[in-house]
Kinemage of the C-alpha trace (Angstrom):
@kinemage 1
@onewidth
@group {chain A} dominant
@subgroup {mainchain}
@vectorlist {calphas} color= white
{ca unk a 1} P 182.360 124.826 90.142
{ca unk a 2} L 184.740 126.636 87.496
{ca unk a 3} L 186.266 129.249 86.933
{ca unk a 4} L 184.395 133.330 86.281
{ca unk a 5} L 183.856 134.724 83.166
{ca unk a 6} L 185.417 138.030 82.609
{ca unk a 7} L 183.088 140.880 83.105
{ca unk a 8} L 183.374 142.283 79.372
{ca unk a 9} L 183.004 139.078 78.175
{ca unk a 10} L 180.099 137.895 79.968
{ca unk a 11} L 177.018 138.742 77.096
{ca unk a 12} L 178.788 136.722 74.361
{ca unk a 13} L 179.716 133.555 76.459
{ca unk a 14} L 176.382 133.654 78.232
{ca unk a 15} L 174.774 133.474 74.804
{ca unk a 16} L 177.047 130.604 73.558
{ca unk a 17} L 176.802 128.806 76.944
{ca unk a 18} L 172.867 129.486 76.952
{ca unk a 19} L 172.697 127.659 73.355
{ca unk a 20} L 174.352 125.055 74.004
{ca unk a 21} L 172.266 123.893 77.455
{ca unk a 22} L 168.945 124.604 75.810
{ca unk a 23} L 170.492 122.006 72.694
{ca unk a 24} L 171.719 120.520 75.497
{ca unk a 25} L 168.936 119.709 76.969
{ca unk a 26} L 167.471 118.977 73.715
{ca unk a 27} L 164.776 122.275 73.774
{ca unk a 28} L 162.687 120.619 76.411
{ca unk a 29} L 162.084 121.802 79.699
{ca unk a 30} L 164.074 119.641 82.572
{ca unk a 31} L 161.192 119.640 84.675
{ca unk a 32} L 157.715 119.335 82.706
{ca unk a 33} L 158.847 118.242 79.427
{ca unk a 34} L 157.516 121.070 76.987
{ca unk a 35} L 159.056 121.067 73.883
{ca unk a 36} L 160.204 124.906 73.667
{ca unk a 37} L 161.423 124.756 70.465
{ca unk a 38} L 158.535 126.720 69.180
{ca unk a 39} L 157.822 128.853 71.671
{ca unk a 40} L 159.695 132.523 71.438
{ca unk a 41} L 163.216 132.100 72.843
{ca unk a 42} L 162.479 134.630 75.609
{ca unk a 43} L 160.003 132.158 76.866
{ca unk a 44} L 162.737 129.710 77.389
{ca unk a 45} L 164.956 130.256 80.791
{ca unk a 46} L 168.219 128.601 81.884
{ca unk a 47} L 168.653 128.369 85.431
{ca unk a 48} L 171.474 128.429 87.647
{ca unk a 49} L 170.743 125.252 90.194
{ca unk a 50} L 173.144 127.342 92.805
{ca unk a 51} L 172.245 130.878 92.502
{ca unk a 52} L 175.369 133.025 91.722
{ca unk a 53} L 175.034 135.299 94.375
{ca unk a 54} L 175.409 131.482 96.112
{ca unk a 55} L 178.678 130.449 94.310
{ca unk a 56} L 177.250 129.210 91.305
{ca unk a 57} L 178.537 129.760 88.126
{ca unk a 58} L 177.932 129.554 84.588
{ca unk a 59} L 179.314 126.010 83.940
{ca unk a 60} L 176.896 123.911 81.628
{ca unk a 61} L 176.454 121.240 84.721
{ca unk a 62} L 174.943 124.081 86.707
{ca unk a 63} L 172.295 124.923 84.182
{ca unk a 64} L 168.664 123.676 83.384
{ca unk a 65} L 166.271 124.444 80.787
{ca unk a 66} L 163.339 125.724 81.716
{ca unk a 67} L 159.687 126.627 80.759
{ca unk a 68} L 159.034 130.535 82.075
{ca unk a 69} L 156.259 128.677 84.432
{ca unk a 70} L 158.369 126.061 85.668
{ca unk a 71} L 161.447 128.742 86.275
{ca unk a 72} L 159.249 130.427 88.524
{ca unk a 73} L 157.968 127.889 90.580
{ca unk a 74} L 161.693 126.852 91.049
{ca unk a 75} L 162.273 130.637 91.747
{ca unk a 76} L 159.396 131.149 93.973
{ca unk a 77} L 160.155 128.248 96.016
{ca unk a 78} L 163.812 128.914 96.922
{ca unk a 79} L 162.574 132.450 98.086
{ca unk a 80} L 160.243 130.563 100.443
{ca unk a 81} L 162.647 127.796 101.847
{ca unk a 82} L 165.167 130.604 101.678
{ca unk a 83} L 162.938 132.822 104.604
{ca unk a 84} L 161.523 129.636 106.313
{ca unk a 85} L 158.096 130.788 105.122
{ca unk a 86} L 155.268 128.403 107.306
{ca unk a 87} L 153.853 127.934 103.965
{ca unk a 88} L 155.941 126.641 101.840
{ca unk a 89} L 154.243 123.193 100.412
{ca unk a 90} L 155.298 120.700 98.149
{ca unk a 91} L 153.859 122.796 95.462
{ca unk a 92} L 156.746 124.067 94.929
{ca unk a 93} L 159.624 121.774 93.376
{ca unk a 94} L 163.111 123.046 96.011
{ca unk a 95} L 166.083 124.116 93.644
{ca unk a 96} L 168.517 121.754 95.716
{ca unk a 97} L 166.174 118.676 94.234
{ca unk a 98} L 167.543 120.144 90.876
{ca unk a 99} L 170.751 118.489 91.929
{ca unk a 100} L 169.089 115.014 90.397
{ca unk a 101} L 168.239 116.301 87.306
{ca unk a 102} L 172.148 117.032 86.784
């Protein structure tokens, strides 16, 4: 993807880059719609499609906006397909079908 943010720079980019995917993105969640622009901005998540302890980094075409319900059922089900759990279900939306939504 690109390149790493410096370490003591990371808070103040992350908050720029984090802005600009959620107006990005236009305040909605990528994957149910919700208009999050007035819900509490803690309640608004931007997800890394490939994990960065996977390579991923903090480039906007890596990043989603997500509802706090719809980040975890993202999370959850990477954690599932990640240990080959039997019961992992199509419940669960995998983070590699994020790839679409790109």
């Amino acid at each position: 993807m690109g390149e790493s943010i410096p370490q003591n720079m990371r808070g103040s980019a992350w908050r720029m880059i984090r802005k600009g995917v959620i107006a990005r993105d236009e305040g909605k969640c990528r994957l149910c719609g919700k208009d999050l622009s007035k819900v509490p901005s803690w309640l608004t998540e931007v997800h890394h499609i490939q994990p960065r302890n996977r390579g991923g980094d903090d480039h906007p075409s890596n990043l989603l906006t997500l509802c706090t319900m719809c980040h975890k059922r993202v999370t959850i089900d990477a954690l599932i397909a990640e240990g080959g759990d039997p019961l992992n279900s199509d419940q669960f939306l995998p983070w590699e079908s994020l790839e679409a939504l790109r």
